[in-house]
C-alpha positions as CSV (number, residue, x, y, z in Angstrom):
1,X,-8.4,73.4,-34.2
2,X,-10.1,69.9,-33.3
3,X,-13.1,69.4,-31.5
4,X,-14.2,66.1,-30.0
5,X,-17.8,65.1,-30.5
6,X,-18.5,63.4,-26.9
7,X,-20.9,60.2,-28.0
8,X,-18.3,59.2,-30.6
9,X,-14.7,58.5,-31.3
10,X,-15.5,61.0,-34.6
11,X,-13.3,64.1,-34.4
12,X,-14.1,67.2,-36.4
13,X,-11.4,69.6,-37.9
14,X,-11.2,73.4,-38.3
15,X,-13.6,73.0,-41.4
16,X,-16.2,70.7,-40.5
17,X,-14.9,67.3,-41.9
18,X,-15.2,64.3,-40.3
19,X,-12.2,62.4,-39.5
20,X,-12.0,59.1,-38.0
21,X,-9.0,59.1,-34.6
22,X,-6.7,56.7,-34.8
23,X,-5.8,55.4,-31.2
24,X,-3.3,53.3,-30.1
25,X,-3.3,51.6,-26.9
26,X,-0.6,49.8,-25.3
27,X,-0.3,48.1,-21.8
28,X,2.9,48.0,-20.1
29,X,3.6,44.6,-18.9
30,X,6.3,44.9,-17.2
31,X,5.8,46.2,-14.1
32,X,3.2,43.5,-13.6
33,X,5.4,41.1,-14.2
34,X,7.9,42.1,-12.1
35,X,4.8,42.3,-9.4
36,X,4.2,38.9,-9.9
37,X,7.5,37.7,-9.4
38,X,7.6,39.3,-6.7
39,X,4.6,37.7,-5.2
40,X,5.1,34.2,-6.5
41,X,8.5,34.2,-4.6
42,X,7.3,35.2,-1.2
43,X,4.6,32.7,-1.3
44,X,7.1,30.0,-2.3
45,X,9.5,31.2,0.3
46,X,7.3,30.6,3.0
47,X,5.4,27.9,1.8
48,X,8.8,25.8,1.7
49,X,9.4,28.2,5.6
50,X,6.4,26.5,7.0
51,X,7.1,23.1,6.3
52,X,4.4,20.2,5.5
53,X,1.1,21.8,5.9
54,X,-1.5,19.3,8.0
55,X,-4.9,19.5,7.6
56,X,-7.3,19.1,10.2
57,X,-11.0,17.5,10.0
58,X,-13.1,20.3,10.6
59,X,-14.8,17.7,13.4
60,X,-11.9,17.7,15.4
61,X,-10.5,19.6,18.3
62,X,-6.9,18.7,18.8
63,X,-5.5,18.7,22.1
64,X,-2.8,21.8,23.4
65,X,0.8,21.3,23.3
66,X,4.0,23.7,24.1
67,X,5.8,21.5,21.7
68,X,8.4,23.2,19.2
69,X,8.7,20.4,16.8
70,X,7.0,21.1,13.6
71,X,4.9,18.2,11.9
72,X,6.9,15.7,9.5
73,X,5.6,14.9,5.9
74,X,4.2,11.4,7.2
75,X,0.7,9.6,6.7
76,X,-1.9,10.6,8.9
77,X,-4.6,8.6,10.7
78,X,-7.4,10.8,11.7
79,X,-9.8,9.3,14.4
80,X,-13.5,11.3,14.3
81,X,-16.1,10.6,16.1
82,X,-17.7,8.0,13.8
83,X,-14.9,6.7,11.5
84,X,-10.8,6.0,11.6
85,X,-9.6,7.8,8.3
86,X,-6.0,6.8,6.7
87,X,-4.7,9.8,4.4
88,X,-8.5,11.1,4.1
89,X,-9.8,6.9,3.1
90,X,-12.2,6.0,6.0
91,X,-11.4,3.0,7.1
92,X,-13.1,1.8,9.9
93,X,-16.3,2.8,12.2
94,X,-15.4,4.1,15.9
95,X,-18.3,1.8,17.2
96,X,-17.3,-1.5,15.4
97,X,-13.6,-0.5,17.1
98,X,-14.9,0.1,20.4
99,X,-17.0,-3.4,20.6
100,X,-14.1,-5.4,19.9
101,X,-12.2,-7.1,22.4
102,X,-9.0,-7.1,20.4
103,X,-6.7,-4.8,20.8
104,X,-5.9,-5.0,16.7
105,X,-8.0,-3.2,14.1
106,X,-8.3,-5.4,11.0
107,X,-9.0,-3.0,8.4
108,X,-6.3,-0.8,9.6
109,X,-3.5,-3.1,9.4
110,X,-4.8,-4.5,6.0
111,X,-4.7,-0.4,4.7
112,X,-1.1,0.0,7.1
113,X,0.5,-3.1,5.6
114,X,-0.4,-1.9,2.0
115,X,1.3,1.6,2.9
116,X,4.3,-0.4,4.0
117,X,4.6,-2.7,1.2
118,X,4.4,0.5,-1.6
119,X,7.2,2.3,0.5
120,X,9.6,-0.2,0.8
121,X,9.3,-0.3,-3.3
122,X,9.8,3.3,-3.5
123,X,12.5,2.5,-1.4
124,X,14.0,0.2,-3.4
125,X,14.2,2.7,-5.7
126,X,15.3,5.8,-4.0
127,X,16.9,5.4,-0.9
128,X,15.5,8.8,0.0
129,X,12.0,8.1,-0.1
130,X,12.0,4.4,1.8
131,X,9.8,3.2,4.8
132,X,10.8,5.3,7.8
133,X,8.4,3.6,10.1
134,X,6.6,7.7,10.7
135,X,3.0,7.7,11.3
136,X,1.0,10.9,12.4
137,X,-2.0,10.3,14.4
138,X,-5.1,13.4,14.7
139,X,-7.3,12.4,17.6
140,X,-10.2,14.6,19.2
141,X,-9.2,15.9,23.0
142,X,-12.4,14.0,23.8
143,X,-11.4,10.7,22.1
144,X,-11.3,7.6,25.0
145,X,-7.8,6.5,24.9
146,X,-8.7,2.7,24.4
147,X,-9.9,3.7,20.8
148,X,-6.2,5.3,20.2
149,X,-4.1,2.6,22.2
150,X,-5.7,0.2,19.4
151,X,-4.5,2.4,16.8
152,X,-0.9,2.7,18.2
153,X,-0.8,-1.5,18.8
154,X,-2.0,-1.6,14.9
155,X,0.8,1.0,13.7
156,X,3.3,-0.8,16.0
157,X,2.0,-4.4,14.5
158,X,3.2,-3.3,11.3
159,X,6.1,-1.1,11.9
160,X,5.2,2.1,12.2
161,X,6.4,2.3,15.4
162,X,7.8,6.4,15.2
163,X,4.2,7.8,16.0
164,X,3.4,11.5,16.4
165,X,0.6,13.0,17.7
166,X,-1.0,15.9,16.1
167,X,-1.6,18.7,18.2
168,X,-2.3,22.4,18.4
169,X,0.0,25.0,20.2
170,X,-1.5,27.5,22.4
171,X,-2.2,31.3,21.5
């Protein structure tokens, strides 16, 4: 007969010796494993389902669209209310854009021409990965549309003239 003492792992026998319990405890990984798996290819099933995912300033509110074409993996000019962001890089201030009287934004083609030059040497290196002339634009619903006809003459000035406009589809 053995009788546990509760506030140790010391067990007692029949006759009142102590006697240390030897336990042995094993985890059984596999299951988990096979959980995991599991999990890690549904998430990379529809990750690669979904397509690019585009990320919106939290300042913006796109305008509505019934369009059915999903987004292309592109650079994306996002327009704020104070600044012109390339690929997250401000670039230039809404307010210096909207006192000019030229219909060109300087620091936008210097950044656009740069983007340019670097694809055309991936290009040359990978036919796959060349310029394609694809530029996604994110502008605010509430944006005045002389601030984003500059930004398409700059885009076209260089050759990005396959521009997409982000926009968000209706619940």
């Amino acid at each position: 007969m053995i009788f546990k003492h509760k506030k140790s792992d010391i067990i007692f026998n029949a006759i009142g010796q102590r006697k240390k319990r030897n336990t042995h405890f094993s985890l059984k990984l596999t299951s988990m494993i096979d959980m995991f798996t599991i999990l890690l290819v549904f998430l990379l099933k529809s990750y690669s389902a979904e397509g690019q995912i585009m990320s919106v300033a939290p300042d913006l509110q796109l305008p509505m669209s019934t369009a059915q074409k999903p987004p292309q993996t592109t650079s994306i000019i996002a327009i704020t209310h104070d600044v012109i962001l390339i690929d997250g890089i401000p670039v230039a201030k809404i307010n210096d854009v909207m006192k000019s009287k030229s219909l060109l934004i300087p620091e936008l083609l210097k950044e656009l021409r740069t983007k340019r030059v670097l694809s055309e040497k991936v290009g040359a290196i990978s036919a796959d990965m060349g310029f394609t002339g694809k530029i996604s634009i994110q502008a605010d619903k509430e944006l005045p549309y002389l601030i984003i006809k500059k930004i398409m003459v700059t885009c076209g000035k260089v050759g990005f003239n396959d521009i997409m406009l982000a926009v968000t589809k209706p619940e």
